[in-house]
mmCIF file of the C-alpha atoms, coordinates in Angstrom:
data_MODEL
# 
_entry.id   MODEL 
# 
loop_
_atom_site.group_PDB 
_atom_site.id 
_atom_site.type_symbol 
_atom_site.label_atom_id 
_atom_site.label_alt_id 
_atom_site.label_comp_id 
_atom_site.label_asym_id 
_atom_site.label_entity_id 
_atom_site.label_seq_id 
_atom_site.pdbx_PDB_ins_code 
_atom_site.Cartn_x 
_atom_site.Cartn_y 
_atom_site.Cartn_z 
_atom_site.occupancy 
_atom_site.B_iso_or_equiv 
_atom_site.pdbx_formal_charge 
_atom_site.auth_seq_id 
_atom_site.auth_comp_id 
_atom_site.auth_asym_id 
_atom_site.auth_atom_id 
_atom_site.pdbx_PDB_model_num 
ATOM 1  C CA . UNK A 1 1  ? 110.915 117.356 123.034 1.00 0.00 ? 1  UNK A CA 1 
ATOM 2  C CA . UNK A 1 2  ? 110.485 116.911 118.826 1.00 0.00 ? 2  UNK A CA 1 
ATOM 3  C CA . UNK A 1 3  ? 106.965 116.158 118.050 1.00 0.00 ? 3  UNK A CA 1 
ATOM 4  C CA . UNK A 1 4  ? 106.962 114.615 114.673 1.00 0.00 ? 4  UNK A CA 1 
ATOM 5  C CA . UNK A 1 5  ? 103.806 113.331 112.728 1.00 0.00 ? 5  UNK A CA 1 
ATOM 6  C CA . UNK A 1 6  ? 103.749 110.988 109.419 1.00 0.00 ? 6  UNK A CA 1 
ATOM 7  C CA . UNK A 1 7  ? 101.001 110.427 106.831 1.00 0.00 ? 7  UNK A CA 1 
ATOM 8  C CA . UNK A 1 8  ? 101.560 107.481 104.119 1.00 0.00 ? 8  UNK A CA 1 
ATOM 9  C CA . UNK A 1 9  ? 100.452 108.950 100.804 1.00 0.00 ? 9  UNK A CA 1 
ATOM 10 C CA . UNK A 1 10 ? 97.039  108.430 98.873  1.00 0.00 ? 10 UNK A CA 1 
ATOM 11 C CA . UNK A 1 11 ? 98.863  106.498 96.211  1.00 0.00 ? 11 UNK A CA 1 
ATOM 12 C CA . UNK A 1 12 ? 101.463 104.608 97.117  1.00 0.00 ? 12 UNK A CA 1 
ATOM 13 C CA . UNK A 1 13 ? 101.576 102.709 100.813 1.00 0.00 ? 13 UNK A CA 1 
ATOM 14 C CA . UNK A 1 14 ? 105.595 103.011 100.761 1.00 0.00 ? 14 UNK A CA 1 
ATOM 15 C CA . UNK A 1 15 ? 105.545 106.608 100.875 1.00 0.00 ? 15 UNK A CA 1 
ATOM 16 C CA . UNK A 1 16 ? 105.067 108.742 103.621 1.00 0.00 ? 16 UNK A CA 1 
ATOM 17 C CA . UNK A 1 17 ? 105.496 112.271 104.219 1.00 0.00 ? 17 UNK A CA 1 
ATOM 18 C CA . UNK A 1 18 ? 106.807 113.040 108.049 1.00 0.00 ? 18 UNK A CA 1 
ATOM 19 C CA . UNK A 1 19 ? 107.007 116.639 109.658 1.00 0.00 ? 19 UNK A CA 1 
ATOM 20 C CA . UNK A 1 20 ? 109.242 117.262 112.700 1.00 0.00 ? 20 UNK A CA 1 
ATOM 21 C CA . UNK A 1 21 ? 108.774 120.387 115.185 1.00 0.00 ? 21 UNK A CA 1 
ATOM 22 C CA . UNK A 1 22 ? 112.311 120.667 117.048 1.00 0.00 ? 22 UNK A CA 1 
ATOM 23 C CA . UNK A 1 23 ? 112.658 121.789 120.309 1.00 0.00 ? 23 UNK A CA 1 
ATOM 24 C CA . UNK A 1 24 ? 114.076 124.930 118.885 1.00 0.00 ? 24 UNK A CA 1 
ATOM 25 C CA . UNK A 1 25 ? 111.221 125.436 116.731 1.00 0.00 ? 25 UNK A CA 1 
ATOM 26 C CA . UNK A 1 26 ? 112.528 124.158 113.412 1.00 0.00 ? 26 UNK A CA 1 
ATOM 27 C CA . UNK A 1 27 ? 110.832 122.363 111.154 1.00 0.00 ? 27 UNK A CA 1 
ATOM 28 C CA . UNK A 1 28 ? 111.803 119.479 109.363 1.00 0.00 ? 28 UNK A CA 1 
ATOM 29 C CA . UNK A 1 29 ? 110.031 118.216 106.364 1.00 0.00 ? 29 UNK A CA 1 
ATOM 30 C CA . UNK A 1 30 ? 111.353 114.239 105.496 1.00 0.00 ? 30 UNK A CA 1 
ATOM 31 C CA . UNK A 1 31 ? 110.063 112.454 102.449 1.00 0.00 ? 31 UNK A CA 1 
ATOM 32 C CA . UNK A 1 32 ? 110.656 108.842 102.493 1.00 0.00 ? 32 UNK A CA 1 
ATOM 33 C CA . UNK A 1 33 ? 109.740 105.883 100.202 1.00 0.00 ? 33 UNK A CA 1 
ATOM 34 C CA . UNK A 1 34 ? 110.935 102.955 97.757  1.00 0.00 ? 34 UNK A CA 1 
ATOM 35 C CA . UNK A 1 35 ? 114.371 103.014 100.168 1.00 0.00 ? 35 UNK A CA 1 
ATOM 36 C CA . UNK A 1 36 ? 114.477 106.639 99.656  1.00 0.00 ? 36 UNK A CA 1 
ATOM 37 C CA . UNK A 1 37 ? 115.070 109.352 102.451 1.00 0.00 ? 37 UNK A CA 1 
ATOM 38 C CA . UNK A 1 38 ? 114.919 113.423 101.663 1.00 0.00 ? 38 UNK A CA 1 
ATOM 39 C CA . UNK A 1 39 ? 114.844 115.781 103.895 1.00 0.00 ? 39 UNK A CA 1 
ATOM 40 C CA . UNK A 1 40 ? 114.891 119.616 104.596 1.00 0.00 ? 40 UNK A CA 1 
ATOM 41 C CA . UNK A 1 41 ? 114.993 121.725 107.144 1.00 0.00 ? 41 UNK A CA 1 
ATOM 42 C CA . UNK A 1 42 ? 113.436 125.307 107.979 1.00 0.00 ? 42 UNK A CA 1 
ATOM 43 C CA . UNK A 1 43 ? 114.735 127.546 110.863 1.00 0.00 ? 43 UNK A CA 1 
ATOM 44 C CA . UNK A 1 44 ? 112.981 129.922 113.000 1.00 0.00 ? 44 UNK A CA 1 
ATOM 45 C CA . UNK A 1 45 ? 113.697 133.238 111.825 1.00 0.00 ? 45 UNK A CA 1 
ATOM 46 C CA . UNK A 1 46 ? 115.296 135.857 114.197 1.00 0.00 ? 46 UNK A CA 1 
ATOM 47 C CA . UNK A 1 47 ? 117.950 133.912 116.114 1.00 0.00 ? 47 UNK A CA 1 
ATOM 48 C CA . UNK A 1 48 ? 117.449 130.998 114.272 1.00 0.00 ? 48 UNK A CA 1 
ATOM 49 C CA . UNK A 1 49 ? 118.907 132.259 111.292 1.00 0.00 ? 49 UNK A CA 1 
ATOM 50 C CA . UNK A 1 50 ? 115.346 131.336 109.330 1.00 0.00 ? 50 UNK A CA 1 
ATOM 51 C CA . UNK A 1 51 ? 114.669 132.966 105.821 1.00 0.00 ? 51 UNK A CA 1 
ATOM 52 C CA . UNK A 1 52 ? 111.120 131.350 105.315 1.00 0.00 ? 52 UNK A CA 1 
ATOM 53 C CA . UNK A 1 53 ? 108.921 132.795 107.822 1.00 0.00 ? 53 UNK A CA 1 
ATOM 54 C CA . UNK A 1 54 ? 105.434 132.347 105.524 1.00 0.00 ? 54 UNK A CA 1 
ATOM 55 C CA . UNK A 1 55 ? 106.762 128.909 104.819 1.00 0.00 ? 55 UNK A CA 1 
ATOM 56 C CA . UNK A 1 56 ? 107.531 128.010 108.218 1.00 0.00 ? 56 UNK A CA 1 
ATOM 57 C CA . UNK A 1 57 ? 103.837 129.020 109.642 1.00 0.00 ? 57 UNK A CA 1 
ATOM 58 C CA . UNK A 1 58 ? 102.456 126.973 106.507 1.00 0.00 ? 58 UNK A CA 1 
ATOM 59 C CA . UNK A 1 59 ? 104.370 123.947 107.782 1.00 0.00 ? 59 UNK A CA 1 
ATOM 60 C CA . UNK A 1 60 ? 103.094 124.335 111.308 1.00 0.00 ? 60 UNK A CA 1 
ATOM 61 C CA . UNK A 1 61 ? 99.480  124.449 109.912 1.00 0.00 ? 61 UNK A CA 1 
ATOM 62 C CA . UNK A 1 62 ? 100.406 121.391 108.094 1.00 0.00 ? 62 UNK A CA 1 
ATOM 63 C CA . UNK A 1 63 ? 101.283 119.777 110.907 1.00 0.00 ? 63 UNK A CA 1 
ATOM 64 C CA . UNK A 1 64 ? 97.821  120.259 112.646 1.00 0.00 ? 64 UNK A CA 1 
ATOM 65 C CA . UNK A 1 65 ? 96.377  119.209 109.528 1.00 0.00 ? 65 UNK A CA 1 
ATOM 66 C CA . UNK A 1 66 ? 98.018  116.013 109.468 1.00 0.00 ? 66 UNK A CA 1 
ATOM 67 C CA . UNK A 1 67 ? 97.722  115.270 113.153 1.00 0.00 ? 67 UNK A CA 1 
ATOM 68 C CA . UNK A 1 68 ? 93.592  115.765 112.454 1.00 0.00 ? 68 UNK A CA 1 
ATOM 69 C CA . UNK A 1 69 ? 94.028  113.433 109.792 1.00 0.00 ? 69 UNK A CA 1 
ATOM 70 C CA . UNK A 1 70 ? 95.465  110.859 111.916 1.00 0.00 ? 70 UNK A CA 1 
ATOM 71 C CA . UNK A 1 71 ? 92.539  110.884 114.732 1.00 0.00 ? 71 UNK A CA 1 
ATOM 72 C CA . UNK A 1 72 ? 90.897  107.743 115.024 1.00 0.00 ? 72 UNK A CA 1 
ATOM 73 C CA . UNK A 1 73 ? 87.516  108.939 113.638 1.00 0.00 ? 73 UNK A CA 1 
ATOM 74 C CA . UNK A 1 74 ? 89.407  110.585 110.028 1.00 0.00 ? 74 UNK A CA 1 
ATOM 75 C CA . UNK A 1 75 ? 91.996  107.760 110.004 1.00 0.00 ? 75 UNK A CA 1 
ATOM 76 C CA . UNK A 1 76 ? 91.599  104.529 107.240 1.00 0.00 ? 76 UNK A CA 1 
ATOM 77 C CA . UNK A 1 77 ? 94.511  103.052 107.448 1.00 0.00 ? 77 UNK A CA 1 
ATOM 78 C CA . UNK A 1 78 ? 97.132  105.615 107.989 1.00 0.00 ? 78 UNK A CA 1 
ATOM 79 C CA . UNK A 1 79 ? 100.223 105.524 110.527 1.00 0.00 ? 79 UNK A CA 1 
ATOM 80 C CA . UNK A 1 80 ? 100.152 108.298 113.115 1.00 0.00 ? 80 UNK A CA 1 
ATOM 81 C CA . UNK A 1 81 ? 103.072 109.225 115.203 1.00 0.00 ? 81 UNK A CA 1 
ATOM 82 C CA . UNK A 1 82 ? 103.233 111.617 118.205 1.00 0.00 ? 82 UNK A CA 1 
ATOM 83 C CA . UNK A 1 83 ? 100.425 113.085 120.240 1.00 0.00 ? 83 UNK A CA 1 
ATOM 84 C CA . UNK A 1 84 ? 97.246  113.366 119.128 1.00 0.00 ? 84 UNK A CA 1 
ATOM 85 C CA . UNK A 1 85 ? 95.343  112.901 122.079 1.00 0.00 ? 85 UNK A CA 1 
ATOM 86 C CA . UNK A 1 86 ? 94.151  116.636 122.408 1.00 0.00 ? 86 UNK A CA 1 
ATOM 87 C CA . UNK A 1 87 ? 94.009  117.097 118.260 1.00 0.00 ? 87 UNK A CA 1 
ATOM 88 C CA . UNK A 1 88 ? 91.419  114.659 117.872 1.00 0.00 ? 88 UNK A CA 1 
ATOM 89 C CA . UNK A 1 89 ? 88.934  116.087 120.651 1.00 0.00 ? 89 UNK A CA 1 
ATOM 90 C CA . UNK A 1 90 ? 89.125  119.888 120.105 1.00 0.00 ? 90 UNK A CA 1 
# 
């Protein structure tokens, strides 16, 4: 199952920044705004074929970051998508 988590940025409500964690592990970082969609993806290294093994463990800590963001007490205004339900108590 892809858990995936969005924040809309601080200046600009059309843009939001969303991070996917694929069932394989990979990471996909997705920028999208004003009709605009970029994306790019980061494997797991080993099998995976990854290169970006610092990078990759920075996204994941992004992710939690974001997903604390998005708890109803830290949250004014902001989408959240995916589950938060044991981010937001622990």
């Amino acid at each position: 199952m892809t858990r995936n988590v969005q924040r809309t940025g601080d200046m600009s409500r059309d843009v939001k920044l969303k991070l996917y964690i694929q069932e394989d592990g990979d990471i996909v970082v997705a920028i999208n705004g004003g009709g605009q969609l970029a994306r790019v993806e980061f494997c797991q290294c080993g099998i995976g074929g990854g290169q970006s093994p610092n990078t990759l463990k920075a996204l994941r800590n992004l992710f939690e970051a974001m997903e604390k963001d998005n708890c109803p007490q830290n949250t004014q205004n902001n989408t959240k998508i995916g589950d938060v339900r044991n981010e937001c108590t622990g």
